[in-house]
N, C-alpha and C positions, 0 to 999 in steps of 0.2 A: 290668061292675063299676064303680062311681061311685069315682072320683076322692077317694084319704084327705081331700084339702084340701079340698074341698068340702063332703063330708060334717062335717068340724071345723067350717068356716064355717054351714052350718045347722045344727050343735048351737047353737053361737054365737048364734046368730038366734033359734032357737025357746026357747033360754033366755029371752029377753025382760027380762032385770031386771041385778040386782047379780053376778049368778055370771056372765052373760053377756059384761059388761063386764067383771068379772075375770078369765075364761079367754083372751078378747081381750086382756087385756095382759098377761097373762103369755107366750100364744104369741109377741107381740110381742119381748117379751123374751130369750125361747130364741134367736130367729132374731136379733135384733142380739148375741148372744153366740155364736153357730155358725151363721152365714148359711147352711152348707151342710147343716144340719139336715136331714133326711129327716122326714115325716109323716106317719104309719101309722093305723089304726083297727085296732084287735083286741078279742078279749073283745067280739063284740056291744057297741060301741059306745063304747071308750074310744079318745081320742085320746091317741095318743103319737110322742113324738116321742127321735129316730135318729141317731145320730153313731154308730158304729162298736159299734153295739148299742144298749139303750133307755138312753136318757138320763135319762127322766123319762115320768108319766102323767098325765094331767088329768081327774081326775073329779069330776061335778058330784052333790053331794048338797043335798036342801033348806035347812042350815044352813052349808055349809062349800064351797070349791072345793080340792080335795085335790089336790098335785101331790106328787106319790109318786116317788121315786129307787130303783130295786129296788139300788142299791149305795151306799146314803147313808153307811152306816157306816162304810165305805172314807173320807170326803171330810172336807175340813176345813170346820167350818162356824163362824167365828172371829166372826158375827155371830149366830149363835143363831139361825137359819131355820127349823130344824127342831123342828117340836113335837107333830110325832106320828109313831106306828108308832116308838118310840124302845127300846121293849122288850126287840127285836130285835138281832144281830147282824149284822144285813145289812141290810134297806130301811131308809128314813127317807123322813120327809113331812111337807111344809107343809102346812098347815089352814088358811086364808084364810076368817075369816066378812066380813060383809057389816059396812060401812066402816074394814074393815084395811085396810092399803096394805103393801107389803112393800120392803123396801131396793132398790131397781133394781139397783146395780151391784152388792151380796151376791149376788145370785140369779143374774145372769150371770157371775159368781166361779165360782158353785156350777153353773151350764150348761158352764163350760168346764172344772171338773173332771172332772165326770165324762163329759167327752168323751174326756179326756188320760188317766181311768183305764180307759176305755174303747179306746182307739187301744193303752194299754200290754198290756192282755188281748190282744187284737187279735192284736198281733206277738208273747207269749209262744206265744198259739196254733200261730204257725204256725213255730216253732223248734223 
């Protein structure tokens, strides 16, 4: 079985353009907000990434690089990141098209929520 982090890095690679470069900085991102971040592959070929559950998902469509929170609804998003999947009562999701740039420190705000609301599921779990 190949290695999640590699596998991420050749999606990375074979993207070849503007989503490529953005999924690159965004994972960049996750990890300077939760160094200890975990990096998974599921669903045939999405990357996600792990703190004490999924944190978030990175998927690459032709107009958009989608980072999806299956508990965005849960988080405070006092910078307005999220602008899709807003429908919902439970996930939320950035939509990143090609020459957005997104708030750096909002996003790792928003990486270490929902670790903390993740770590809090965590140990209601197991009381």
């Amino acid at each position: 079985m190949t290695n999640p982090e590699v596998l991420i890095d050749e999606r990375i690679a074979g993207l070849g353009d503007w989503r490529g470069d953005t999924l690159a900085r965004m994972r960049a991102l996750i990890h300077e907000a939760e160094p200890e971040v975990v990096e998974t592959w599921k669903w045939r070929g999405v990357p996600v990434w792990e703190r004490h559950g999924i944190l978030c998902t990175g998927e690459t469509y032709k107009a958009v690089v989608k980072l999806t929170f299956p508990n965005g609804a849960a988080l405070d998003d006092p910078a307005g990141l999220f602008n899709a999947s807003l429908e919902g009562n439970v996930r939320r999701a950035i939509d990143i098209r090609e020459g957005e740039t997104v708030d750096a420190a909002a996003f790792r705000a928003l990486i270490q929520a929902a670790a903390a609301l993740n770590l809090l599921k965590a140990a209601k779990a197991r009381t």
